[in-house]
Each structure stands twice: as C-alpha cells, then as structure tokens.
SEMARMI-591905 format. One line per field, with one value per atom (N, C-alpha, C): x, y, z; residue number from 1; atom name. Coordinates in Angstrom, 1 decimal, m for minus. Example, Ala and Ser with C-alpha at 12.3 -4.5 7.8 and 13.67 -1.06 7.14 Angstrom:
xx: [13.2; 12.3; 13.2; 12.8; 13.7; 12.9]
yy: [m5.7; m4.5; m3.3; m2.2; m1.1; 0.0]
zz: [7.8; 7.8; 7.8; 7.1; 7.1; 7.9]
nr: [1; 1; 1; 2; 2; 2]
atom: [N; CA; C; N; CA; C]
This chain:
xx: [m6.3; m5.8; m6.9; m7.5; m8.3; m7.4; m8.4; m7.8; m9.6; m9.1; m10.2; m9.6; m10.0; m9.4; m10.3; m9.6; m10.5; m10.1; m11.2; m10.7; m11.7; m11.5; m12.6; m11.9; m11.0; m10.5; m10.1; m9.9; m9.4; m9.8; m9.2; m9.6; m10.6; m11.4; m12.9; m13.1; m14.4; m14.2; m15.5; m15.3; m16.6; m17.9; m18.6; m20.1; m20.1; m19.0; m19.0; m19.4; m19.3; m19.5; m18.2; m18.0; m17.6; m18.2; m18.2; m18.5; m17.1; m17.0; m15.8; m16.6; m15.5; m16.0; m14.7; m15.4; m14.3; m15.1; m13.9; m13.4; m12.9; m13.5; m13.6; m13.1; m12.1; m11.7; m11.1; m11.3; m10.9; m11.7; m13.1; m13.9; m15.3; m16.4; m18.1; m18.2; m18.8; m19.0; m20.7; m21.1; m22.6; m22.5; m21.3; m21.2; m20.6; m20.6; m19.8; m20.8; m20.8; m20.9; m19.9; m19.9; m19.1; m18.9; m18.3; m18.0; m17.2; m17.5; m16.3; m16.1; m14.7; m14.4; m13.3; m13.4; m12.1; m11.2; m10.4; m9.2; m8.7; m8.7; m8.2; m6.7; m5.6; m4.6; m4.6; m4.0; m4.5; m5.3; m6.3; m7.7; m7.5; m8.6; m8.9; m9.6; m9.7; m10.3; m11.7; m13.1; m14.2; m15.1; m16.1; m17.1; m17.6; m17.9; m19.1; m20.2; m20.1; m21.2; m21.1; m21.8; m21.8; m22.9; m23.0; m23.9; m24.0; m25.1; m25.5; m25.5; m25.2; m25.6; m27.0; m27.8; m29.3; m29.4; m28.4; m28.9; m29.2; m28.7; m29.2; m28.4; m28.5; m27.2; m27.2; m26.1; m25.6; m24.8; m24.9; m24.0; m23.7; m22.4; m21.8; m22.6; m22.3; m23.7; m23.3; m21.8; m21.6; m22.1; m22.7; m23.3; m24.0; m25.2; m26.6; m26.8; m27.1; m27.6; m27.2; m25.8; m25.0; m24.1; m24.1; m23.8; m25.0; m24.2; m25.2; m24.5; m24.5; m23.4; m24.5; m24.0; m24.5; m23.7; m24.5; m23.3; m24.0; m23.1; m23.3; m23.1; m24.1; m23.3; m22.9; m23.6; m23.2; m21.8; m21.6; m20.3; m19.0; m19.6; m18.7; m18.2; m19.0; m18.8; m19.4; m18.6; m19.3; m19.3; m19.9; m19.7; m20.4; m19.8; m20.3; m20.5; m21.4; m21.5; m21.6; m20.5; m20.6; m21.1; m21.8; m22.9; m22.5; m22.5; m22.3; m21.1; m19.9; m18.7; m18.4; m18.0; m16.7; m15.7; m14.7; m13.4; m13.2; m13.8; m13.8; m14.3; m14.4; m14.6; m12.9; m12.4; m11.3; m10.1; m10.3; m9.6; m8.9; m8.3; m7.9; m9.5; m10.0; m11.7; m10.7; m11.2; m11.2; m12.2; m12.4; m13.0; m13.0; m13.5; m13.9; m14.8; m14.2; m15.4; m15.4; m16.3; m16.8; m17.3; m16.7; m17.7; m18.9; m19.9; m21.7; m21.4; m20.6; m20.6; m19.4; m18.3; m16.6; m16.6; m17.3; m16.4; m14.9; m14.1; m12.8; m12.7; m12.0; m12.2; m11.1; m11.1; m10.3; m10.2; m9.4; m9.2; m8.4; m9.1; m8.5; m7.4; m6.2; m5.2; m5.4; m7.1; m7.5; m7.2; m7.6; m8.4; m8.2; m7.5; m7.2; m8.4; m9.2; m10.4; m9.8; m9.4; m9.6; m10.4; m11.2; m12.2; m11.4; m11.2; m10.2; m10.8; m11.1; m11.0; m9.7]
yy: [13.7; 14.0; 13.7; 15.0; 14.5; 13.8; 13.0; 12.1; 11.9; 12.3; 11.8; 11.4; 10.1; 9.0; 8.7; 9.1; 8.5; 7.3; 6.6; 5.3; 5.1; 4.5; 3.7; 4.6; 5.5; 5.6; 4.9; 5.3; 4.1; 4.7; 3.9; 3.9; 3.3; 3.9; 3.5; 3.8; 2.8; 3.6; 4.5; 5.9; 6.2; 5.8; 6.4; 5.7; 4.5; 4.5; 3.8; 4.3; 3.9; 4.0; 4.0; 4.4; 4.4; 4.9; 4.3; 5.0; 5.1; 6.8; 7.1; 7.0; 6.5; 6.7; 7.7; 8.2; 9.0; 8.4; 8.2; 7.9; 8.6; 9.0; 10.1; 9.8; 10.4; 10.4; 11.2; 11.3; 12.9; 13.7; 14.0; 14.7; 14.7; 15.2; 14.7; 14.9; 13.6; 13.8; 14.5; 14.4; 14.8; 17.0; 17.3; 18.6; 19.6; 18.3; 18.4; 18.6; 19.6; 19.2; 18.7; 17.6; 16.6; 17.1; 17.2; 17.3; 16.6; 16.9; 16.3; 17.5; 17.5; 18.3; 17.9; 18.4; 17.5; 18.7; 18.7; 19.1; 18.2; 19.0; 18.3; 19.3; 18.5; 19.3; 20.0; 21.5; 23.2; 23.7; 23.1; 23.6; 23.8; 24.8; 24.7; 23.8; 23.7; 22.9; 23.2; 22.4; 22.7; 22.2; 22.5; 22.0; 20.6; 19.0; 18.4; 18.3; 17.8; 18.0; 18.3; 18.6; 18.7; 18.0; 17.6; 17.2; 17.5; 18.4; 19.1; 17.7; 18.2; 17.0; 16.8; 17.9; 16.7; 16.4; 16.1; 15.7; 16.0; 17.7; 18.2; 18.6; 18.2; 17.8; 19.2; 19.3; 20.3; 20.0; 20.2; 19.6; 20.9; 20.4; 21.3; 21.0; 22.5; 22.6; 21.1; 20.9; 20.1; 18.3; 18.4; 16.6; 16.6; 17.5; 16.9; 15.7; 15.1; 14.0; 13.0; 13.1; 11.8; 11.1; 12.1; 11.7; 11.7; 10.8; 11.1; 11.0; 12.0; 12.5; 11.9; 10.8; 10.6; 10.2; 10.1; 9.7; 9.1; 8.3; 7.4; 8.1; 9.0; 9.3; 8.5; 6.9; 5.9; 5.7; 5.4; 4.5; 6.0; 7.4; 8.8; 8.3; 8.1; 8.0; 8.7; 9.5; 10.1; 9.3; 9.2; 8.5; 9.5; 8.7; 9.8; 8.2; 8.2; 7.1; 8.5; 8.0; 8.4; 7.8; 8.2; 7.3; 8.3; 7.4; 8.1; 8.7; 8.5; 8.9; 9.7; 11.0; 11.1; 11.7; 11.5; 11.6; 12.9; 14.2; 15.4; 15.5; 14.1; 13.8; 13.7; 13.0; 12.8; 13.8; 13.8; 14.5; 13.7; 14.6; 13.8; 14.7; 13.8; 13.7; 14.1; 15.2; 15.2; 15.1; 14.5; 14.9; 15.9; 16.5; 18.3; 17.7; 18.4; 18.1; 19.5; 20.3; 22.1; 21.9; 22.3; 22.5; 23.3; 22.9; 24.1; 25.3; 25.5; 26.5; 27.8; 27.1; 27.4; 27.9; 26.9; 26.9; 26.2; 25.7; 25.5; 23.8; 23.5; 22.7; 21.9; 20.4; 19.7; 18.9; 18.7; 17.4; 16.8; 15.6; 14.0; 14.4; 13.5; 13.7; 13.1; 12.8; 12.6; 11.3; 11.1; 9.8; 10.6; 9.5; 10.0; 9.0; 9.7; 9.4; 9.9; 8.3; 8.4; 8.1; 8.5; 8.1; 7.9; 6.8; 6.5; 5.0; 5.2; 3.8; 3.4]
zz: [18.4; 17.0; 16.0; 15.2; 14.2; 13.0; 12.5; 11.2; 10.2; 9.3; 8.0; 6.9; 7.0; 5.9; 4.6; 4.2; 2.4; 2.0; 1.4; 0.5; m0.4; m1.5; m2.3; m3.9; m3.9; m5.1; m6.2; m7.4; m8.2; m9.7; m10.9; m11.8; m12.5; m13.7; m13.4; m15.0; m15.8; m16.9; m17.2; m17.9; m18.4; m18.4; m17.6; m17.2; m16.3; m15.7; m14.6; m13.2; m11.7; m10.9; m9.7; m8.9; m7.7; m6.0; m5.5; m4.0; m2.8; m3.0; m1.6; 0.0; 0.7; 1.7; 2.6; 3.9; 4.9; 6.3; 6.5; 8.2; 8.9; 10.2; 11.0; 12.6; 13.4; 14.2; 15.1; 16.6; 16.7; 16.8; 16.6; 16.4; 16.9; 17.3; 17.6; 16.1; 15.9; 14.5; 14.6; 15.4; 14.8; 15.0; 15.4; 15.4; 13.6; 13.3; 11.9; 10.8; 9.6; 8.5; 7.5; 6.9; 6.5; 5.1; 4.2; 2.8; 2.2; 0.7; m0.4; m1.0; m1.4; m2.9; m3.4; m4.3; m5.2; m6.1; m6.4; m6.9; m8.6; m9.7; m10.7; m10.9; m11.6; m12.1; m12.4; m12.5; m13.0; m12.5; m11.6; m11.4; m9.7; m9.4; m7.7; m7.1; m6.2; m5.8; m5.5; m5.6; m5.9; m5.0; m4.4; m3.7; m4.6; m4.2; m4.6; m3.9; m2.5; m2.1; m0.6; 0.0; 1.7; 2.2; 3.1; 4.2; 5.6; 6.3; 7.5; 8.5; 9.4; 10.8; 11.0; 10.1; 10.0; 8.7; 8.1; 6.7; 5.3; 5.4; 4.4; 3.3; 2.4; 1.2; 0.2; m0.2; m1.1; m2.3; m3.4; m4.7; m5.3; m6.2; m6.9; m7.9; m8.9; m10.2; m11.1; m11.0; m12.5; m11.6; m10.7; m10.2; m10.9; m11.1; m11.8; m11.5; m10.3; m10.5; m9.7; m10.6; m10.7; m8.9; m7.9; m6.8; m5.7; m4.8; m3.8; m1.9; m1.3; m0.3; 0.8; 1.5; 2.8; 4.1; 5.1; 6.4; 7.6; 8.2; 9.5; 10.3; 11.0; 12.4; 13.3; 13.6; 14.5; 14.0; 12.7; 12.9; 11.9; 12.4; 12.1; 10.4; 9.6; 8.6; 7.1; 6.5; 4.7; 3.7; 3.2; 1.8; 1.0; m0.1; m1.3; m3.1; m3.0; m4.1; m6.0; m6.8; m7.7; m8.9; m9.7; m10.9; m12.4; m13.2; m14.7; m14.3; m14.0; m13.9; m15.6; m15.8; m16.4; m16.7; m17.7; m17.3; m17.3; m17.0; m16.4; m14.9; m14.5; m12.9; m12.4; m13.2; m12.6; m11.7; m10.6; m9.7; m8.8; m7.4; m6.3; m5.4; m4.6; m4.1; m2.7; m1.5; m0.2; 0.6; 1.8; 2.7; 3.4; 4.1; 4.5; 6.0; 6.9; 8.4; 8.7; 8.7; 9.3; 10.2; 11.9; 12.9; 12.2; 13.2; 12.1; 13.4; 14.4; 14.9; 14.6; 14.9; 14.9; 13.7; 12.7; 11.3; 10.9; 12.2; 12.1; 10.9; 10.3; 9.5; 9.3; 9.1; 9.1; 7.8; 7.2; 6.0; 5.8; 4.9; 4.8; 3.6; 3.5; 2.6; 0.8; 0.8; m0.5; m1.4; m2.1; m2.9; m4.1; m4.9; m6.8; m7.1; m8.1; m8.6; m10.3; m11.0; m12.5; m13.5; m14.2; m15.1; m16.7; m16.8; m18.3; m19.1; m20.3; m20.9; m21.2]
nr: [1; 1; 1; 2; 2; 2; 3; 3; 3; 4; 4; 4; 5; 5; 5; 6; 6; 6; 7; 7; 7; 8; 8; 8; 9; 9; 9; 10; 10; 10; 11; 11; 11; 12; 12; 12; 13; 13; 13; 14; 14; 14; 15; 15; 15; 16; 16; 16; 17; 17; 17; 18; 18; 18; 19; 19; 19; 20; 20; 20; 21; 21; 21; 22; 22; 22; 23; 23; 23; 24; 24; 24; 25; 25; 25; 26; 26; 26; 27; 27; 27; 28; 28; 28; 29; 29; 29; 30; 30; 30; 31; 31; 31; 32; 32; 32; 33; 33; 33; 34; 34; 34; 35; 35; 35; 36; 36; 36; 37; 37; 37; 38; 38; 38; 39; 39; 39; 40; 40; 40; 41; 41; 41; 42; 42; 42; 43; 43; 43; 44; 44; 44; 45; 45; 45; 46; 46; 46; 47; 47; 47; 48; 48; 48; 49; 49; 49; 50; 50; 50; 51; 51; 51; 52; 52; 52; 53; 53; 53; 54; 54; 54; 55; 55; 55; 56; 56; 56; 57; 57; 57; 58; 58; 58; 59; 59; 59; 60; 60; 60; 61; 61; 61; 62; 62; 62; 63; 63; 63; 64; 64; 64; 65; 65; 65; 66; 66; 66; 67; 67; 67; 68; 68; 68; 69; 69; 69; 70; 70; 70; 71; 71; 71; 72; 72; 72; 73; 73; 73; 74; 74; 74; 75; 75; 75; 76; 76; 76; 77; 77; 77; 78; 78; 78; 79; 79; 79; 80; 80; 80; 81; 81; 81; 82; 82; 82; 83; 83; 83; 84; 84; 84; 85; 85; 85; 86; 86; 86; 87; 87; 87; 88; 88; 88; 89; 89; 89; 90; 90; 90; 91; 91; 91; 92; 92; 92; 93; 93; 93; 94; 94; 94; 95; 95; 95; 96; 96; 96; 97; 97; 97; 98; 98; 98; 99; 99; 99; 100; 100; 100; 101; 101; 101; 102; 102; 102; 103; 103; 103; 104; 104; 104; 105; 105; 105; 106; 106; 106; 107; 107; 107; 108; 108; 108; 109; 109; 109; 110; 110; 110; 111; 111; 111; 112; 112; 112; 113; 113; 113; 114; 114; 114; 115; 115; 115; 116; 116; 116; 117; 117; 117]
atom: [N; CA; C; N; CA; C; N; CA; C; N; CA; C; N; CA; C; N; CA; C; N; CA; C; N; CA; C; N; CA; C; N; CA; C; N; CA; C; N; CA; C; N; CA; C; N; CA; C; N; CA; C; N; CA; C; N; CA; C; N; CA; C; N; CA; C; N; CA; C; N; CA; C; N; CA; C; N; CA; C; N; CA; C; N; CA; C; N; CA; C; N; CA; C; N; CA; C; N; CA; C; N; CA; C; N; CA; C; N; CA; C; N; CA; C; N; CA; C; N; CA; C; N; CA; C; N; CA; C; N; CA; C; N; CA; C; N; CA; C; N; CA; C; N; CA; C; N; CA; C; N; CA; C; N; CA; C; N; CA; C; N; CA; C; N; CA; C; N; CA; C; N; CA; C; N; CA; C; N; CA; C; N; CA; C; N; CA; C; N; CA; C; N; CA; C; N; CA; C; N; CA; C; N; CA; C; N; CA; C; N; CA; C; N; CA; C; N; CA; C; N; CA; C; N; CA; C; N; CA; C; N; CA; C; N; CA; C; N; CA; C; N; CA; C; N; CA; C; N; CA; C; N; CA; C; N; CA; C; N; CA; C; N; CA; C; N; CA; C; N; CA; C; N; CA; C; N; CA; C; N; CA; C; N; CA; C; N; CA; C; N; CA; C; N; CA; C; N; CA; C; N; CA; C; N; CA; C; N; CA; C; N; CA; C; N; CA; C; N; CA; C; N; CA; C; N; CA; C; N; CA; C; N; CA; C; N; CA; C; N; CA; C; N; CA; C; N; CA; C; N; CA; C; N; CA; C; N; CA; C; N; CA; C; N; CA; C; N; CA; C; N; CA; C; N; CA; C; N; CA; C; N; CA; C; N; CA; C; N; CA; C; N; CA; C; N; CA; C; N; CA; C; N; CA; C; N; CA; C]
C-alpha cells in the first residue's frame, strides 16, 4: 500500500519560514519524481516544485526564490523548505510521487499551510 505523508504544516507569520516534509512508503522511491503542489480555496491546484530521481528541481513561476524542493532517497523522503512566506502562499501543500516511466501517480492527503499575522 502506497502512503505519502505530509507534515510540518502550520500557521506562520508573513516573512516567515516553514519546512514540509513527505514520507514515503509503498513505493521505490528512487523510481519516482517527487513533488509539491498546493491548492488554495477557489483556486486549482498548482505545481510548486518537483524533483527528478537525479535531482533536478522545477518551481512554479510565483517561488522566485523563495523555496527549495529536496529529497532523501536513503531515508524515501521530500522536503520542501519555504522562505519569505506570504499570505498568498497559504494553501493546503501536497505531496505528488510520478513514476519517471508509467507516469502513474500517487498523493499525500495534504498539509494546511497559513500565512497570517
């Protein structure tokens, strides 16, 4: 049974920081490209970043910067550290695992990410 678990959500204020992580199980992780995207209310849900099984990172246009999408393949783990948070960040954040061959795709049941003073 795959499972990808998000945690590190939370409220946060303006120009603050957080780092998500995903927990991976179920799966070869090194056959995976790993992602985040996130979902705000009204809105679709959006690419933030991806990461290739060697490494090679992709961001949504509105990061500029501000994240940075990395992963353990020893210990099958994403993270994604966010910097200069704000409150048009605020979404619920998922994890995303793409086989790089299948394409078939699994996701985590998401992390509410609020940016509020």
């Amino acid at each position: 049974q795959v499972q990808l678990v998000e945690s590190g959500g939370g409220l946060v204020q303006p120009g603050g920081s957080l780092r998500l992580s995903c927990a991976s199980s179920g799966i070869i992780f090194n056959f995976y490209t790993m992602g985040w995207y996130r979902q705000a209310p009204g809105k679709q849900r959006e690419l933030v970043a991806t990461i290739s099984r060697r490494g090679t990172t992709n961001y949504g246009a509105f990061v500029k910067g501000r994240f940075i999408i990395s992963r353990d393949n020893a210990k099958n783990t994403v993270s994604l550290q966010m910097n200069s948070l704000k409150p048009e960040d605020t979404a619920v954040y998922y994890c995303n695992a793409e086989h790089f061959q299948t394409r078939n795709d699994y996701w985590g049941q998401g992390t509410q990410v609020t940016v509020s003073s």
